[in-house]
Each structure stands twice: as C-alpha cells, then as structure tokens.
C-alpha positions in Angstrom: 0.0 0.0 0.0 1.1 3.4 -0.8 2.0 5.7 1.7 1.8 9.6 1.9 3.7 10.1 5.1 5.7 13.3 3.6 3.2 15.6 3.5 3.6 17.1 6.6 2.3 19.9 8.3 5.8 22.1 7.9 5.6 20.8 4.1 2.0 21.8 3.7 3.3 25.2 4.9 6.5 25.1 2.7 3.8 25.0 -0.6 1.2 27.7 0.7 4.1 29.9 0.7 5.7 29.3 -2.2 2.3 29.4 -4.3 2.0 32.5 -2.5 5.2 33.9 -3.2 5.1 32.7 -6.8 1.9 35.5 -6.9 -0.8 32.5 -7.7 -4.3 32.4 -6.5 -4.7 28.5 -4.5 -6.5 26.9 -1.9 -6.6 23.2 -0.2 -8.9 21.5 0.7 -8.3 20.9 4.1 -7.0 17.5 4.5 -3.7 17.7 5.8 -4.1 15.6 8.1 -4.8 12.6 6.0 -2.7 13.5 3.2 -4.0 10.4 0.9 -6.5 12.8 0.6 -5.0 16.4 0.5 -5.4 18.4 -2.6 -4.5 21.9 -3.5 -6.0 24.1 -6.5 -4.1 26.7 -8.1 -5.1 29.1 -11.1 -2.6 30.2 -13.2 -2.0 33.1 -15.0 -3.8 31.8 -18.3 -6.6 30.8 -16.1 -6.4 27.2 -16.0 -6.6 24.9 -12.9 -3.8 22.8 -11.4 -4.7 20.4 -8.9 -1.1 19.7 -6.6 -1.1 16.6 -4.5 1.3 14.7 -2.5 3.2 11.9 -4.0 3.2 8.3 -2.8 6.4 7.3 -0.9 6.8 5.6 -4.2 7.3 8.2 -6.3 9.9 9.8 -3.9 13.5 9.7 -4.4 15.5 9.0 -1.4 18.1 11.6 -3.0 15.7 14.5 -3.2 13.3 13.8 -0.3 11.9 17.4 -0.3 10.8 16.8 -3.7 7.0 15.2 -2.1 4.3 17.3 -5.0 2.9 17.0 -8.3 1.1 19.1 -9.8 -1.1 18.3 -13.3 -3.4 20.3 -15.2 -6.2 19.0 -17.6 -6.4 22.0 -19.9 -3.0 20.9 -21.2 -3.0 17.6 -20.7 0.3 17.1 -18.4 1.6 15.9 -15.3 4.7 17.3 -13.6 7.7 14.9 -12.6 8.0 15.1 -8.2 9.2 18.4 -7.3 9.5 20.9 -4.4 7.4 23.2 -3.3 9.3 26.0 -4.7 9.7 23.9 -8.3 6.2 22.9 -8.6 4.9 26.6 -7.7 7.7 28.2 -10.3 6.4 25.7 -12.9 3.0 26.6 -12.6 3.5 30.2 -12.8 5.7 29.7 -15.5 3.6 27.4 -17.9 2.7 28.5 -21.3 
C-alpha cells in the first residue's frame, strides 16, 4: 500500500508559501491531516486549474526527499515529474 507520510504539516506550509510567493491564487482543501486525501487548486496566469497533491512514498526519491508534490493540469493535458514546493509553484507560474 502506498503511503503519503511526507506531507507534513511544515511541508504543507513550505507550498502555501511558495504558491504565494510565486503570486498565484490557491486553496486546499483541508486534509492535511490525511494527506492520501489532500489536494490543493491553483489558477494560473492563463486561467487554467492545477490540482497539486502529494506523491506516494513511491514516487519519492530518497536523494531528493523534499521533492514530495505533483502538480497536473487537464487543460494541457500534463503531469509534472515530483518536485519541491518552490519547483512545482515556479512551474505553474511559469507554464505556457
């Protein structure tokens, strides 16, 4: 079974800040603490929506353990790799 146990509250924190500093409009939707559930929505400049969750312990790399989100966006059609909080933030503001 997959586990979430990354997303802490001090990482949850880490990504409202940098979404923040990175000038885009998000919100979460309140499950941090049961993180198989946590979810974040972010608009980005273009409008679109990006939903940013919290990778499985899977997905993490025990080299870059601070890279724990992943962001993807329907409108066009991608998934990020893992990143930080600053990186996933930097490459939603920066999308094209």
């Amino acid at each position: 079974m997959a586990t979430f146990s990354h997303a802490t509250p001090e990482r949850c924190a880490q990504l409202g800040r940098a979404l923040t500093a990175a000038s885009l409009t998000w919100s979460d939707n309140g499950q941090q603490g049961a993180p198989q559930f946590l979810t974040y929505t972010v608009a980005d400049s273009h409008g679109r929506t990006w939903r940013i969750s919290p990778a499985t312990s899977f997905q993490i790399s025990p080299s870059a353990p601070g890279q724990i989100w992943q962001a993807s966006c329907p409108g066009l059609m991608t998934t990020t790799p893992v990143l930080s909080a600053r990186q996933v933030a930097e490459h939603i503001r920066d999308a094209a």
